[in-house]
N, C-alpha and C positions, 0 to 999 in steps of 0.2 A: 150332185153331192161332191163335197170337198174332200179331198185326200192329203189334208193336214199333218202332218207329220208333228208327233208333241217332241218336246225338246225336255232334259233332264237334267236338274241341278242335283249334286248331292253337298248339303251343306255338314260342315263337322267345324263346332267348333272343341278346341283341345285343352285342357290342363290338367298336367300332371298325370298324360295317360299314357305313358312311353312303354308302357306293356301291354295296352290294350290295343296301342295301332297296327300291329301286324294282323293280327285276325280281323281288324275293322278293315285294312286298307285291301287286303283277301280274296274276303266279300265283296268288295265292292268288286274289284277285278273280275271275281269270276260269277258276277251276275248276267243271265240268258241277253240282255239287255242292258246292253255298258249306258250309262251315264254322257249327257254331250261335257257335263265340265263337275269339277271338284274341289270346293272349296273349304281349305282348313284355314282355321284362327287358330293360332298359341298364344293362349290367355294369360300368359306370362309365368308359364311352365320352369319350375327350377329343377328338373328331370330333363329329360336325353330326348320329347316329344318331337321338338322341332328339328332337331338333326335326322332323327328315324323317317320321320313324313318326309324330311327333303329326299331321305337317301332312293324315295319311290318315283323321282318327279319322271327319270324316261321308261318305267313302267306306263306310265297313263301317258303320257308322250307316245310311248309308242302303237297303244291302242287309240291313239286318238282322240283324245280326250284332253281337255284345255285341264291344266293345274294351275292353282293357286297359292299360293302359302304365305297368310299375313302372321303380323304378329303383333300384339298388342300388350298395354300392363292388363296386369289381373284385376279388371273389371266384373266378371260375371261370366257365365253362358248365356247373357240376353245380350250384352253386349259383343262380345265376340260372333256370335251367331247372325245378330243384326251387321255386324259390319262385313259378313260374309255375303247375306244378302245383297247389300251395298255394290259387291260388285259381281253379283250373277245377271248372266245375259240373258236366260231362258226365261 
């Protein structure tokens, strides 16, 4: 038998959610099972998203955990979501 270790992506993409990222970004943090990496899109947010998410980046640094932070215009959540996929490793 194999003793495969699964690997964890948590994908987010973001707009216009500068008050919902503290308790999303939280969670994520204090789950039994950290994440190997975390990628946010800012869907071309004209709120305080993208600064908020940056201001986590050596929270997950320091747990170890790869961060992300694209940014794109406001395409969609299949868009930004997809382009998050785009660069997960897991």
């Amino acid at each position: 038998m194999h003793n495969k270790r699964i690997t964890i992506s948590v994908i987010c993409p973001v707009y216009n959610g500068e008050k919902y990222i503290d308790t999303s970004i939280l969670s994520i943090l204090n789950q039994s099972t950290l994440p190997d990496e975390v990628i946010f899109c800012d869907d071309g947010s004209v709120d305080e998203s993208y600064s908020k998410i940056k201001s986590y980046k050596f929270r997950f640094i320091k747990k170890k955990i790869r961060f992300i932070l694209l940014r794109s215009d406001h395409l969609g959540p299949g868009s930004a979501r997809n382009k998050c996929i785009k660069e997960s490793t897991c």
